[in-house]
PAFIFI-18350 format. One record per residue: residue number from 1; residue in one letter; y, x, z of N, C-alpha, C, O in turn. Coordinates in pm, 1 decimal. Each point is the difference from the previous one (the first is absolute). Example, Ala and Ser with C-alpha at 12.3 -4.5 7.8 and 13.67 -1.06 7.14 Angstrom:
REM PAFIFI-18350
+-----+------+----------+----------+----------+----------+----------+----------+----------+----------+----------+----------+----------+----------+
!  nr ! rest !      npy !      npx !      npz !     capy !     capx !     capz !      cpy !      cpx !      cpz !      opy !      opx !      opz !
+-----+------+----------+----------+----------+----------+----------+----------+----------+----------+----------+----------+----------+----------+
!   1 !    A !   -569.0 !   1319.0 !    780.0 !    119.0 !    -89.0 !      0.0 !    120.0 !     90.0 !      0.0 !     -1.9 !    103.6 !     66.5 !
!   2 !    S !    106.9 !   -138.6 !   -138.5 !    119.0 !     82.0 !      6.0 !    109.0 !    -77.0 !     73.0 !    110.8 !     50.9 !     16.9 !
+-----+------+----------+----------+----------+----------+----------+----------+----------+----------+----------+----------+----------+----------+
***
This chain:
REM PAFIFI-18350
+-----+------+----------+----------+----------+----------+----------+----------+----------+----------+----------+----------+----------+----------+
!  nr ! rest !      npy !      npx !      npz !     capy !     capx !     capz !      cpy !      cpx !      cpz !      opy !      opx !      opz !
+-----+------+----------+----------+----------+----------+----------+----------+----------+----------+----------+----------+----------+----------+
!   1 !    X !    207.9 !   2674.1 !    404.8 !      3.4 !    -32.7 !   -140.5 !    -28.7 !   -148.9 !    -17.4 !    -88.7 !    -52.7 !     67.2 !
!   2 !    X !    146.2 !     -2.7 !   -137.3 !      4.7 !   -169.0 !    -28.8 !   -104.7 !     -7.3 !   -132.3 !     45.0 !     14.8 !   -113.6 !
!   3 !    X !   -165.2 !    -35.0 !    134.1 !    -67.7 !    -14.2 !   -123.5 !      0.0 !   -154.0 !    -74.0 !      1.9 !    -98.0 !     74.4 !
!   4 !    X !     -3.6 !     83.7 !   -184.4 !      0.9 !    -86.1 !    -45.4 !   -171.4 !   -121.3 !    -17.6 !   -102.6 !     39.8 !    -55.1 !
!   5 !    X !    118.4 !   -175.3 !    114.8 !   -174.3 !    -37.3 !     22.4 !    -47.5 !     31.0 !   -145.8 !     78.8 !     11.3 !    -93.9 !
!   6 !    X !   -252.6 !      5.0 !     80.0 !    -65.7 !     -1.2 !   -118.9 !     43.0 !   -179.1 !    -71.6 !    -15.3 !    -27.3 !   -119.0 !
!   7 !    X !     67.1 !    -69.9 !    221.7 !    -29.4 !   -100.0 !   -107.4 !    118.4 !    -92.4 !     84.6 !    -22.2 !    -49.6 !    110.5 !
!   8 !    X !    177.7 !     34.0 !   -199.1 !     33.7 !    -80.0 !     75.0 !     18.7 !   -161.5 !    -94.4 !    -24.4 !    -16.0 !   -119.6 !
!   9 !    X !     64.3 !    -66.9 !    198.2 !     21.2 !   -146.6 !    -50.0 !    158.3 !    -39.9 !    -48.5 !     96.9 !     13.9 !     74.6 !
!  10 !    X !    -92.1 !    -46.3 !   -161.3 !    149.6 !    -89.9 !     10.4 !    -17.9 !   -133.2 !    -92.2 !    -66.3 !    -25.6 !   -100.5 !
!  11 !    X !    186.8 !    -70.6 !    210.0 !     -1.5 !   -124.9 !    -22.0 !     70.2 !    -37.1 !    -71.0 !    100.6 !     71.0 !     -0.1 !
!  12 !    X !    -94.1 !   -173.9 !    -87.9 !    115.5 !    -31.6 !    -51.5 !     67.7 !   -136.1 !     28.8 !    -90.1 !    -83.6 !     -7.5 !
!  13 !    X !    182.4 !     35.5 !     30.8 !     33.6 !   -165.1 !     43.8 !    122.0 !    -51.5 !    -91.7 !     90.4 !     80.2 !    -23.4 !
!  14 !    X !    -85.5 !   -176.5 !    -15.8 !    122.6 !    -53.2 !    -71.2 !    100.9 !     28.2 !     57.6 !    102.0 !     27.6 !    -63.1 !
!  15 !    X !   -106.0 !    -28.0 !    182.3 !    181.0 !    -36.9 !    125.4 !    -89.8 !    118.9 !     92.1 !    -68.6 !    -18.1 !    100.5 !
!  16 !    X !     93.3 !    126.4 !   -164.8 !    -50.8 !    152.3 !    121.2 !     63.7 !      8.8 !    104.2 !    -75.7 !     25.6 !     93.6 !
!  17 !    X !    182.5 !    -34.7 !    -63.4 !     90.4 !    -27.2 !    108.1 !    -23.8 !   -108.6 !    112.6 !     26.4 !      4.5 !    120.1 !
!  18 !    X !    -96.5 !   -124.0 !   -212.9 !    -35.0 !   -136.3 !     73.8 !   -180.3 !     72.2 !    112.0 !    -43.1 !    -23.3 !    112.9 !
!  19 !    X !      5.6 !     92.8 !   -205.7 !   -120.4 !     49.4 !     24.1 !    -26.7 !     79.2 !     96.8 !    -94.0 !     -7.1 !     79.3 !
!  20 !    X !    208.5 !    112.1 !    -87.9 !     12.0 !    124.1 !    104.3 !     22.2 !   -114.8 !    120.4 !    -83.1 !     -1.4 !     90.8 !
!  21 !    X !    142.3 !    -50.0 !    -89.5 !     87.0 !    -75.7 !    133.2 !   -131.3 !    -55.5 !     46.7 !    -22.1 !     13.5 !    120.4 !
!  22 !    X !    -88.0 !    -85.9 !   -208.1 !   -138.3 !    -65.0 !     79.4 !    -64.4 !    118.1 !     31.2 !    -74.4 !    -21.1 !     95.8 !
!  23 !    X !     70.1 !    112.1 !   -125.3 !   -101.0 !     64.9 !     16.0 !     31.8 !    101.9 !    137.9 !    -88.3 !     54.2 !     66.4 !
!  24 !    X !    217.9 !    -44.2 !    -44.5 !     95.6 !     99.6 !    116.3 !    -57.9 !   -117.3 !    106.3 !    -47.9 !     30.3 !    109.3 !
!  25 !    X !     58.0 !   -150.2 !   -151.6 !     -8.5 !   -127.5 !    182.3 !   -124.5 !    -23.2 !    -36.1 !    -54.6 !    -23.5 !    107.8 !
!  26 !    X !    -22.8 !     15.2 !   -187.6 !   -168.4 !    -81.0 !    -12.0 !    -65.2 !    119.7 !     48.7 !    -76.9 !    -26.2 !     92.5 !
!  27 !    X !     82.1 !    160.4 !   -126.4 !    -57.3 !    154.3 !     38.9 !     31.3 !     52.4 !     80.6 !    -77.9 !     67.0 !     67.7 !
!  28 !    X !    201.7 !    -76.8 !    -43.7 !     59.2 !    158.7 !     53.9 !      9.6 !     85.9 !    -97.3 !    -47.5 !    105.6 !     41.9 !
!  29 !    X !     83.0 !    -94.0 !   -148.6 !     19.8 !    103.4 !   -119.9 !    112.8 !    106.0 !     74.9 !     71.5 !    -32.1 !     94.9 !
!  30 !    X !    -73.7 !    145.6 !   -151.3 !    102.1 !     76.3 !     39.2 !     74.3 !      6.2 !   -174.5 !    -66.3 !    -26.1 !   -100.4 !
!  31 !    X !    210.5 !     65.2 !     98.5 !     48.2 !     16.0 !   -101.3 !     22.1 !    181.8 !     16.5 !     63.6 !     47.5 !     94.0 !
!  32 !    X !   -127.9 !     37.5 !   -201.9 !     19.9 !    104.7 !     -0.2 !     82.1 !     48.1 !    -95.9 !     75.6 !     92.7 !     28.9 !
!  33 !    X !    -76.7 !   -141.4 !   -144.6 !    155.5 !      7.2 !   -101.2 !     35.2 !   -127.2 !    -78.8 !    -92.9 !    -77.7 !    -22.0 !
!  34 !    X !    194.0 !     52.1 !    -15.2 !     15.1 !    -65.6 !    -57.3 !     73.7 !     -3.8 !   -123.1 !    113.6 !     46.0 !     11.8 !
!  35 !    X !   -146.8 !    -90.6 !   -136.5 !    133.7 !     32.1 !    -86.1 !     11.6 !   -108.7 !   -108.9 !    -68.7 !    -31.8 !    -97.1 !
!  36 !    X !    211.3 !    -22.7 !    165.9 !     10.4 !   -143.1 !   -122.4 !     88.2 !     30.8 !    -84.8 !     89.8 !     83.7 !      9.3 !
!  37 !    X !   -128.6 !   -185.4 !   -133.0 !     70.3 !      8.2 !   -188.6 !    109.7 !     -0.5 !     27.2 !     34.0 !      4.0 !    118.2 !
!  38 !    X !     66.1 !     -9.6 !   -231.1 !    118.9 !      1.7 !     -0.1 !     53.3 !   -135.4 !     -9.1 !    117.5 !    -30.5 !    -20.9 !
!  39 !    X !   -264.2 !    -84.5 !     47.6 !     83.0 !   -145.0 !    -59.6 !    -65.7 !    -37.1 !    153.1 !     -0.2 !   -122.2 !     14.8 !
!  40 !    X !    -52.5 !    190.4 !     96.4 !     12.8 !    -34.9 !    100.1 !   -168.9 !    -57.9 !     55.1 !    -17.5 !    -40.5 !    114.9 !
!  41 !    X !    -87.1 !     45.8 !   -211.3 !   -105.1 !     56.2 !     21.6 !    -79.3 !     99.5 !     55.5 !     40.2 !    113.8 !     24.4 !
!  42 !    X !   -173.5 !   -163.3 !     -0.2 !    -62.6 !    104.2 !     75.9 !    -87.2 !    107.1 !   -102.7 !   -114.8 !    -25.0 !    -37.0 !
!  43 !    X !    164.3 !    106.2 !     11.4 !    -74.0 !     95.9 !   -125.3 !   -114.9 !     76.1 !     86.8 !   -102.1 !     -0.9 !    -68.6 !
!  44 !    X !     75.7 !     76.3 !    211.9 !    -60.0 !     32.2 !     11.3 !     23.6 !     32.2 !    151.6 !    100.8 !     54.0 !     45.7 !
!  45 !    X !   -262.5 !   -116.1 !     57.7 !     43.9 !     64.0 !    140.8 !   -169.2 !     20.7 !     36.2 !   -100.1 !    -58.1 !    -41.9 !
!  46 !    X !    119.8 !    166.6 !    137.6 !   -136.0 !     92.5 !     70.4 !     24.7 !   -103.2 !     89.3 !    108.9 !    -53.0 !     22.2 !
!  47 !    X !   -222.7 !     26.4 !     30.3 !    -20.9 !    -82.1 !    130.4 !   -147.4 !     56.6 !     59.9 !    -95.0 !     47.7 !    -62.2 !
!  48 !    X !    113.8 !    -73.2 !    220.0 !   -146.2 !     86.7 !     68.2 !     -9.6 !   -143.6 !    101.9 !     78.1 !    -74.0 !     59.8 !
!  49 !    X !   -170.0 !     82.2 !    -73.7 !   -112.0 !    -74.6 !    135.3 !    -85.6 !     68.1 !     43.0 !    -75.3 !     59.8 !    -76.9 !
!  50 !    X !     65.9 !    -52.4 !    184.1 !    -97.8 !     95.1 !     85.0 !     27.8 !    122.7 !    -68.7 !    106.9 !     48.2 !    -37.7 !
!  51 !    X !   -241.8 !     -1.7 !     27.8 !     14.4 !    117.3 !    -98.1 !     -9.2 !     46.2 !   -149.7 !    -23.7 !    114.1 !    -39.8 !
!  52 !    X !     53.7 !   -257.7 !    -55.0 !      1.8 !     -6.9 !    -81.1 !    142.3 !    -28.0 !    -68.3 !     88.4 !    -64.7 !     56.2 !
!  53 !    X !    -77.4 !    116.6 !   -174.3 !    136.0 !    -10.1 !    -95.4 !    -64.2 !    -52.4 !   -117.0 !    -96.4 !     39.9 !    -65.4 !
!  54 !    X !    193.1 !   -165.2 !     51.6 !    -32.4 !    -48.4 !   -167.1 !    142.8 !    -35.0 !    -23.9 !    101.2 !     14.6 !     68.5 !
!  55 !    X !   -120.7 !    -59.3 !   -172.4 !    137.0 !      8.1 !   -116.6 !     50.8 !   -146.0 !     -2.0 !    -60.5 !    -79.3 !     72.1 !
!  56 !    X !    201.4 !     18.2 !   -172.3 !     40.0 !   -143.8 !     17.2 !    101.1 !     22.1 !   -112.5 !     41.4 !    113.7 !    -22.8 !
!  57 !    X !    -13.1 !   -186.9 !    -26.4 !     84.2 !    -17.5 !   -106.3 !     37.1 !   -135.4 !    -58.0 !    -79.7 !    -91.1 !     22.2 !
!  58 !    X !    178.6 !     66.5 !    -86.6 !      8.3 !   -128.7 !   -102.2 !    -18.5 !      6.2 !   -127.3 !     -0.7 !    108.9 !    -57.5 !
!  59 !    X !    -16.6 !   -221.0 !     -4.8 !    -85.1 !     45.3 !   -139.9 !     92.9 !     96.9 !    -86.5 !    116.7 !     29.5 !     25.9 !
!  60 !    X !   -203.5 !     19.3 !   -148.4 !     46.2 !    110.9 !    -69.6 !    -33.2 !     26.2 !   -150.1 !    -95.6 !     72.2 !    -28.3 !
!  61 !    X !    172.6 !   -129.4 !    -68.3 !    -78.6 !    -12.2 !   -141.4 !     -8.4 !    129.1 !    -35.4 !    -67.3 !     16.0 !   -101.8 !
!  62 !    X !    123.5 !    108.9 !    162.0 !     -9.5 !    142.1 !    -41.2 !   -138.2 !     38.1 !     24.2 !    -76.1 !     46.6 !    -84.8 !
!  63 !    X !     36.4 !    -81.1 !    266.2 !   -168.3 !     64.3 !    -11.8 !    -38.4 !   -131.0 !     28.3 !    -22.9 !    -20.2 !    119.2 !
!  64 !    X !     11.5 !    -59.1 !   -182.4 !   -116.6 !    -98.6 !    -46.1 !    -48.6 !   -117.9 !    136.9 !    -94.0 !    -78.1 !     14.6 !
!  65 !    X !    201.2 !    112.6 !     59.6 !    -26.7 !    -41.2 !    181.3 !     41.1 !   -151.4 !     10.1 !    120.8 !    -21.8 !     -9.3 !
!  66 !    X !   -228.5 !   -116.6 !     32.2 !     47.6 !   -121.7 !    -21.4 !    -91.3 !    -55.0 !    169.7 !   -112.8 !     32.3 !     37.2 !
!  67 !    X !    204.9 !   -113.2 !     26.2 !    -23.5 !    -99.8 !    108.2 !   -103.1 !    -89.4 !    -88.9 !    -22.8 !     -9.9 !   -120.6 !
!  68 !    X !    -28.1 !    -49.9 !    238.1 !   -107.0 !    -92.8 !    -55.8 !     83.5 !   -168.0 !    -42.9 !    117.8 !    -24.9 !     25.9 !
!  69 !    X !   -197.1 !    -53.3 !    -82.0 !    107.1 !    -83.0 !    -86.5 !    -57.9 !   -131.3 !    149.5 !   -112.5 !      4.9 !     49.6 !
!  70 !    X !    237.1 !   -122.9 !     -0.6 !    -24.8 !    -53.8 !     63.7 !   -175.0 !    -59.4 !     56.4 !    -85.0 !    -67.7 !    -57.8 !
!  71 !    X !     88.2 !    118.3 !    165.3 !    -97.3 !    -90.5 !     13.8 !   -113.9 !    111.9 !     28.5 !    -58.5 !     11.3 !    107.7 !
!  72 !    X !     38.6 !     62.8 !   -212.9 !    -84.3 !     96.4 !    -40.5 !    -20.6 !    141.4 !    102.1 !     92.5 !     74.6 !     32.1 !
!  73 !    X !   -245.7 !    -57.5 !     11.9 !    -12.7 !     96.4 !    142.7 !    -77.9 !     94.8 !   -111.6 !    -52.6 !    -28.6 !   -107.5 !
!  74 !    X !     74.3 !    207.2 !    209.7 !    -46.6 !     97.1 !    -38.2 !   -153.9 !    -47.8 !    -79.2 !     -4.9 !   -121.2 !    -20.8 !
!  75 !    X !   -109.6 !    194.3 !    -21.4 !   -155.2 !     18.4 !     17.2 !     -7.6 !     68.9 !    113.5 !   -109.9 !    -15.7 !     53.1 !
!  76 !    X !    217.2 !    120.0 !     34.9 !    -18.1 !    101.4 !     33.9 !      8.2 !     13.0 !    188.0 !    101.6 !    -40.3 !     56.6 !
!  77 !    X !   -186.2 !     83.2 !      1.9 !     71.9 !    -53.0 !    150.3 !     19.1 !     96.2 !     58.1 !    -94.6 !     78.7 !      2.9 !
!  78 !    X !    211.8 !    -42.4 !     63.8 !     81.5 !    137.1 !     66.9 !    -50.6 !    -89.5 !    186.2 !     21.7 !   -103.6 !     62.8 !
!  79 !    X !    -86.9 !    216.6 !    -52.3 !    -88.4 !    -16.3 !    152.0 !    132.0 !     77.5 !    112.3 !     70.6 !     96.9 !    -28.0 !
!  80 !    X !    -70.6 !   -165.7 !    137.2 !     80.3 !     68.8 !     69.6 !    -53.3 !    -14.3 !    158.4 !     -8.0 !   -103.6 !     66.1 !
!  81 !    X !    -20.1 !    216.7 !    -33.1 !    -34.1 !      1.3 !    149.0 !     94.1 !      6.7 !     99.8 !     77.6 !     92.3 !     24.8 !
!  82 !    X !    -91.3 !   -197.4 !     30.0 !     76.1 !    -27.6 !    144.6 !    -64.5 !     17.1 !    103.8 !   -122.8 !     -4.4 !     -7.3 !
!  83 !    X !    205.6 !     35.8 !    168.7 !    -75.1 !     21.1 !    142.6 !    -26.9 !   -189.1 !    -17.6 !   -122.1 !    -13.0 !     -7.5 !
!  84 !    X !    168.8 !    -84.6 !      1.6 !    -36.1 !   -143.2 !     35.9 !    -12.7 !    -64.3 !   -174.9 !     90.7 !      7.6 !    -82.9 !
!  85 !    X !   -201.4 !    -57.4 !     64.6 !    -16.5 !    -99.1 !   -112.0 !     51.4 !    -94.7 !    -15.5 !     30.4 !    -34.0 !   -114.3 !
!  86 !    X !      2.4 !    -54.5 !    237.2 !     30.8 !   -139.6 !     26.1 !    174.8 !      6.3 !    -11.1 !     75.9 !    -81.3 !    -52.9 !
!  87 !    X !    -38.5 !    237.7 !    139.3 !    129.5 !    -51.2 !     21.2 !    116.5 !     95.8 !   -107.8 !    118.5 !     31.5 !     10.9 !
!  88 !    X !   -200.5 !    -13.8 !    -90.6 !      5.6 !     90.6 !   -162.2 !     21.4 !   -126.6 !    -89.0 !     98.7 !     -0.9 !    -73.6 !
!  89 !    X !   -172.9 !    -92.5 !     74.7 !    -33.8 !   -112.4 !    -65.5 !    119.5 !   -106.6 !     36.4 !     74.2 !    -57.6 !    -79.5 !
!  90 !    X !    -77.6 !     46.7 !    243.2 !    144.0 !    -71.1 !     -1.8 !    133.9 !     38.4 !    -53.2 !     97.2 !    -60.4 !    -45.3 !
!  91 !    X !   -130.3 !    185.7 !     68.6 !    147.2 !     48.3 !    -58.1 !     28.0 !    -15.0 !   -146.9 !    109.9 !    -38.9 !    -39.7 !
!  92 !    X !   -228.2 !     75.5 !    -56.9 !     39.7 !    -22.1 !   -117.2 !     53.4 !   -153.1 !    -40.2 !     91.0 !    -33.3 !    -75.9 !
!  93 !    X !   -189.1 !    -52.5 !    161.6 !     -4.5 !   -173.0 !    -64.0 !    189.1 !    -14.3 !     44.3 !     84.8 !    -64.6 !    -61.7 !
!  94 !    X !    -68.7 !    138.0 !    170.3 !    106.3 !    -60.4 !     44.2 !    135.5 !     56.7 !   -110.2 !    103.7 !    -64.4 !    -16.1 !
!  95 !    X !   -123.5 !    150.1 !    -27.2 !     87.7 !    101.7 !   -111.9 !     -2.7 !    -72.6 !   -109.8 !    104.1 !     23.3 !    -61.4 !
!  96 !    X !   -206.8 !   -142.7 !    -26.8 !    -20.5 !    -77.4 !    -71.8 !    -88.4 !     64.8 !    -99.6 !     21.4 !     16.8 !   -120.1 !
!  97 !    X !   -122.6 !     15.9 !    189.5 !   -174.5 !     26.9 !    -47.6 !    -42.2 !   -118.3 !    -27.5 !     28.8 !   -115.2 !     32.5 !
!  98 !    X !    -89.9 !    158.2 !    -87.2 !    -89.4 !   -173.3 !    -30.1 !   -136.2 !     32.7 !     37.2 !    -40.3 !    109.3 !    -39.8 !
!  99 !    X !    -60.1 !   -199.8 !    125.6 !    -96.4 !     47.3 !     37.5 !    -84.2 !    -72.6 !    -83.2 !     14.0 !   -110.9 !    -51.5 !
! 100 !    X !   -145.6 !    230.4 !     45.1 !   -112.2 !    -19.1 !   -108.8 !   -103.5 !    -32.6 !     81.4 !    -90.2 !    -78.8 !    -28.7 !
! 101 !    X !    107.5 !    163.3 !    170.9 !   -102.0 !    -75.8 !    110.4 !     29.5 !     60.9 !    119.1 !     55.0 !    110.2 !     -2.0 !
! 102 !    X !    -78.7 !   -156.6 !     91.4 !     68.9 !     80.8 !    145.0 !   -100.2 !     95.6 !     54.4 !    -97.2 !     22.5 !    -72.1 !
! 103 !    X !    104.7 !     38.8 !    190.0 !    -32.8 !    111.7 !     14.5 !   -202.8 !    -15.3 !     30.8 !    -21.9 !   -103.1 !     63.5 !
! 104 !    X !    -56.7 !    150.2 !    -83.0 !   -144.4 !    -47.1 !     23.1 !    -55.3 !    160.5 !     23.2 !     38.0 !    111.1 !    -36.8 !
! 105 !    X !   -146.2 !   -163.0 !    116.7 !   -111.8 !    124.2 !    -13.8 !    -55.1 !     55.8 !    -75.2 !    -92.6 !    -80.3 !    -11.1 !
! 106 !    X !     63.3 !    174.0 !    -71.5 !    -71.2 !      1.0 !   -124.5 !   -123.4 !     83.9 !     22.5 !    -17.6 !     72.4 !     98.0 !
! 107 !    X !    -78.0 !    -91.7 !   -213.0 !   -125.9 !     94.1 !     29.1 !     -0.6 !    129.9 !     11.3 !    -73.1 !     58.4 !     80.0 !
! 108 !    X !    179.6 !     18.1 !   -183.3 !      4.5 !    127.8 !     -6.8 !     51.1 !     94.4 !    146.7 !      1.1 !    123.1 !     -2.2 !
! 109 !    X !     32.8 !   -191.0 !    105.5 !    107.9 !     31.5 !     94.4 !    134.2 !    -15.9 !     74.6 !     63.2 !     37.1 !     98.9 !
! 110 !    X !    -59.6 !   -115.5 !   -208.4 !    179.1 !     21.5 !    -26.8 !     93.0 !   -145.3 !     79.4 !    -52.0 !    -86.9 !    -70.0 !
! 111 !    X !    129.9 !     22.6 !    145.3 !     73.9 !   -110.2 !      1.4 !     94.8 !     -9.7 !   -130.5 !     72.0 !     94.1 !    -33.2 !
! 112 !    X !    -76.2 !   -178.1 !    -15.8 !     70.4 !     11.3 !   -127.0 !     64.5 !   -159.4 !    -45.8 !    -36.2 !   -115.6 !     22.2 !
! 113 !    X !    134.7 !    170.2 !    -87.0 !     99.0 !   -141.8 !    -88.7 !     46.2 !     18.9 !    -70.8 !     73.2 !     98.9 !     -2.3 !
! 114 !    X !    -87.1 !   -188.4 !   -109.8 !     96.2 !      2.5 !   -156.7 !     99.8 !    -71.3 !    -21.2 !     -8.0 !   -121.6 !     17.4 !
! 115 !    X !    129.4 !    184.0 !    -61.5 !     92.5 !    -82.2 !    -18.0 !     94.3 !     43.4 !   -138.4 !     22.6 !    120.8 !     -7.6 !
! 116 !    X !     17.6 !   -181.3 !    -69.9 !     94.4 !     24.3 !   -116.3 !    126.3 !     -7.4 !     51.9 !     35.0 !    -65.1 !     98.5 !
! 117 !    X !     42.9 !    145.9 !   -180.6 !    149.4 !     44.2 !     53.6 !     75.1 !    -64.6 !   -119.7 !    -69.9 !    -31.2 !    -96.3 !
! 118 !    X !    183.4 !     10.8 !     90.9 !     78.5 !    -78.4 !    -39.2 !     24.5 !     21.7 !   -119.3 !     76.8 !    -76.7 !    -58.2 !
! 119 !    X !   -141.3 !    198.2 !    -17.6 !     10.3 !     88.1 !   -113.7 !   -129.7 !     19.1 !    -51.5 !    -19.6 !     97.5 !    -72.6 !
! 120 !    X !    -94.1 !   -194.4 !    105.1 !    -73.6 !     15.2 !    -40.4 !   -154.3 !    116.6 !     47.9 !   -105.3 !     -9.5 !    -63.0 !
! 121 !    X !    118.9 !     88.6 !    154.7 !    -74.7 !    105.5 !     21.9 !    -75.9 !    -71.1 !     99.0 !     51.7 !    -83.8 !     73.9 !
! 122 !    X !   -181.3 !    117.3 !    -70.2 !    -89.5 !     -6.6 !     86.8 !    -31.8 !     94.4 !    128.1 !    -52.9 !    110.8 !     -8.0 !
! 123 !    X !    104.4 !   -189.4 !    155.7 !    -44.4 !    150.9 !     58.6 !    -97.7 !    -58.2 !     94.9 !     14.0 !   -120.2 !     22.8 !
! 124 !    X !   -128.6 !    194.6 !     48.1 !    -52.6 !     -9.5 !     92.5 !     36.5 !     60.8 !    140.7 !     -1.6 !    120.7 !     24.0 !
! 125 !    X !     30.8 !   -208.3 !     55.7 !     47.3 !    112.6 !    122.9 !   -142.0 !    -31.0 !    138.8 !    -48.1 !    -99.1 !     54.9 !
! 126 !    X !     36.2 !    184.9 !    -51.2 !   -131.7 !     39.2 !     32.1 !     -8.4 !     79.4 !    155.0 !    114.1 !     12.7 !     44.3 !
! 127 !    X !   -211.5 !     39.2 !     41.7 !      2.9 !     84.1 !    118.1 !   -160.6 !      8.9 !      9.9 !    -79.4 !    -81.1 !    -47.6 !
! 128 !    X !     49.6 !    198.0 !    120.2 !   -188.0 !    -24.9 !    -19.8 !    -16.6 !    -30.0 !    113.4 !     85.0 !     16.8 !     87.5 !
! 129 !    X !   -194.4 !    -65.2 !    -70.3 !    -87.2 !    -48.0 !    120.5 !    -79.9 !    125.8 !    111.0 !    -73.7 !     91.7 !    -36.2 !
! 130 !    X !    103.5 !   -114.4 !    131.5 !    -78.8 !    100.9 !     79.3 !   -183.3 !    -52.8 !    -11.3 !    -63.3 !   -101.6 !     29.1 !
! 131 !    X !     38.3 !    208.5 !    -75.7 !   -187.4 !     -3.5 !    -33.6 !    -91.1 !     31.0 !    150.8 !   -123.1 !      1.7 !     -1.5 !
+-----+------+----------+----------+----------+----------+----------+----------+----------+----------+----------+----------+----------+----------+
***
C-alpha cells in the first residue's frame, strides 16, 4: 500500500522546469511524475530524494503559489542528508548553489553547509558525525 506522508512540502519557482533541472544535477532528485500546462509549463511534478517526496511547480494565481521575488531566500531551510557533506556541497556549488558557508563541524553532531539555490530556497546538506 502506498501511503500518503503525514506532511509533505511543495516548492514553488518562477522557471519550475529551470528548477527541476537544478535540483535533478545539484541532488540527485528522481522525477516521479510529471505534468506540464498547456503553454508548456511546469504545473506539477513528485520528486524523491532518498526517501523523501516533495512537490515543484511554477507559479499559480489559482492556488495562490508565488517564487520568491529576485534576490529574495526562503525563512525556511529544507535539511538534506547526504553519505558526504563536503562532496554534497560541491556538487550543489557546482550546479550554481550559492554558498552561505562551506561544509564545518557543528556542535550538535552534524558536518554541515548552507547554500541557496537559484530560486531562492535554503538548503542545508548535512551528514552526522560518528560520536
Amino acid at each position: 500500500m502506498n501511503q500518503e506522508p503525514t506532511l509533505s512540502v511543495s516548492l514553488t519557482a518562477k522557471e519550475g522546469a529551470k528548477a527541476l533541472a537544478f535540483y535533478q544535477q545539484a541532488f540527485g532528485v528522481e522525477v516521479i511524475d510529471r505534468y506540464d500546462t498547456p503553454a508548456g509549463g511546469l504545473g506539477h511534478a513528485t520528486l524523491r530524494v532518498g526517501d523523501t517526496t516533495f512537490y515543484l511547480s511554477d507559479e499559480s494565481d489559482e492556488y495562490q503559489a508565488f517564487g520568491f521575488a529576485g534576490g529574495a531566500m526562503s525563512p525556511s531551510l529544507l535539511c538534506l542528508q547526504v553519505p558526504n557533506c563536503d562532496a554534497g556541497y560541491e556538487r550543489a556549488v557546482a550546479a550554481g548553489a550559492r554558498s552561505l558557508f562551506g561544509p564545518r563541524d557543528s556542535d550538535w553532531g552534524s558536518r554541515a553547509a548552507l547554500v541557496v539555490d537559484p530560486f531562492g530556497y535554503r538548503w542545508c546538506i548535512a551528514h552526522k558525525l560518528a560520536r
